[in-house]
N, C-alpha and C positions, 0 to 999 in steps of 0.2 A: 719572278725568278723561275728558271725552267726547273723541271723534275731531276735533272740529270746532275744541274748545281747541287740540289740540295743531296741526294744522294752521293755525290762526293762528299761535302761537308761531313756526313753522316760517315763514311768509308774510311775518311783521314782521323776522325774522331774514335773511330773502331779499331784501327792501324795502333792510334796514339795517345791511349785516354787520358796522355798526363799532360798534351795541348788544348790550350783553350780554346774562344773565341779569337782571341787577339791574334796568335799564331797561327790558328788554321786559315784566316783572311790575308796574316800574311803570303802564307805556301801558297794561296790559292793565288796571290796577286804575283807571284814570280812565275808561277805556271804561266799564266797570261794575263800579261798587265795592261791595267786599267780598264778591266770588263771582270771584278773579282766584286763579288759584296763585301759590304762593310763589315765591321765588326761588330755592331749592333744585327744585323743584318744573322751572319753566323750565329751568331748568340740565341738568338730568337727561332732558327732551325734546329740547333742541339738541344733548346728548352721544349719544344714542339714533340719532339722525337725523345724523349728522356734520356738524354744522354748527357745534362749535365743535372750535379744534385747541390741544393741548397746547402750555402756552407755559413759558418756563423761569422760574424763579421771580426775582425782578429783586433778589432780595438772597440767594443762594444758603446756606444754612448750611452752615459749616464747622466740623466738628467735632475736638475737639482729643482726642487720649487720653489721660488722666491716670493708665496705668499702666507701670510698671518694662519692660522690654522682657525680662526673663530674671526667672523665680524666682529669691527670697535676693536680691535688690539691694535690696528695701527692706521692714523689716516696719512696717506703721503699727499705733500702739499710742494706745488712746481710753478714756477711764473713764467708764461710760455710769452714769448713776445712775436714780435715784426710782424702785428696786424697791422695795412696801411691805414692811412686815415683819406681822405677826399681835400686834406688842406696838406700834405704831405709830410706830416707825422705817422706817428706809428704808435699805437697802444698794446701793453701788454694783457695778459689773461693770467688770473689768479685761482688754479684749481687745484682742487683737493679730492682725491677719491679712497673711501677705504679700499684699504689691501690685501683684503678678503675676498669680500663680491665685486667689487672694481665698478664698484655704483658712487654718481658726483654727488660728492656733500658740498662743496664751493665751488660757485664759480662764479668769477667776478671779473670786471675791467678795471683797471686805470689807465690813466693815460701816461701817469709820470711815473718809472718804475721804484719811487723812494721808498724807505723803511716805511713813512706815517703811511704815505697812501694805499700799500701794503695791506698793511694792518686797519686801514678805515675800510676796503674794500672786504678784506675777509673777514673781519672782526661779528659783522653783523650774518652773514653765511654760517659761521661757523656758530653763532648764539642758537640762529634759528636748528639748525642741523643738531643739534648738542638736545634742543629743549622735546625734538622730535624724536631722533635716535638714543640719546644717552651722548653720555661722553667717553670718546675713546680713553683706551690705557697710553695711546702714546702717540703723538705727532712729529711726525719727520717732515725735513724739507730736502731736496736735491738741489736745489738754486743756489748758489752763490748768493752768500746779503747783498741785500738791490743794494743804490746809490746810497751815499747817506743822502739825508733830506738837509738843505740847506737852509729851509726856512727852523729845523729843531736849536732852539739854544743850547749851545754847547759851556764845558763848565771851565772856567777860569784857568790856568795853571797854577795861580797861588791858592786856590778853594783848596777848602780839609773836606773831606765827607767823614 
């Protein structure tokens, strides 16, 4: 950009301190259009030149933590699926990481995503992980309960429990 661009930028901006970038790329593109810089362009001339000042942002983000405040207060547990297979199935992944450090205490396959094989899969991860670490205060899951398993006996309609 030549010297004499930015000295205008700078001039308009001296004129008009309550236009910004936006506006002054405007005026400068109806002076002569389509050989006017951007507005990025401007921006970066008036920040150069201090003539624009940091302003606070008028809807501040606030952000929330969504983690456990100590390891073992909570491990989250998720069944991640559509691994292909080479016979064209697909196996799921059964992991677990506390929600602390976001370090893996489970990880396991199956192939079929039911209730038992679930639970066969993680059952022995989560012993070994337990006998290692301790036991967490609390296990969550985000998955939806798998299929039921069709091979579990289910219970009569006339059974009493």
């Amino acid at each position: 950009m030549s010297a004499d661009v930015e000295a205008l930028i700078c001039e308009l901006r001296r004129q008009h301190p309550q236009h910004g970038a936006r506006r002054i790329a405007h005026e400068l593109d109806r002076r002569s259009p389509g050989s006017a810089p951007s507005r990025a362009t401007v921006h970066r001339v008036l920040s150069c030149n201090g003539l624009i000042r940091r302003q606070e942002q008028r809807h501040p983000r606030k952000y929330r933590r969504w983690q456990r405040e100590a390891p073992m207060h909570l491990w989250q547990l998720d069944l991640v699926g559509g691994v292909p297979l080479a016979d064209g199935r697909s196996c799921k992944l059964v992991t677990g990481i506390d929600d602390h450090s976001r370090f893996v205490v489970i990880a396991s396959v199956v192939a079929v995503p039911s209730g038992r094989a679930v639970c066969s899969a993680s059952s022995p991860a989560a012993w070994n992980s337990t006998f290692v670490f301790g036991a967490p205060t609390t296990i969550a899951s985000t998955s939806p309960a798998p299929a039921e398993d069709s091979t579990a006996q289910k219970p009569s309609p006339n059974s009493t429990h």
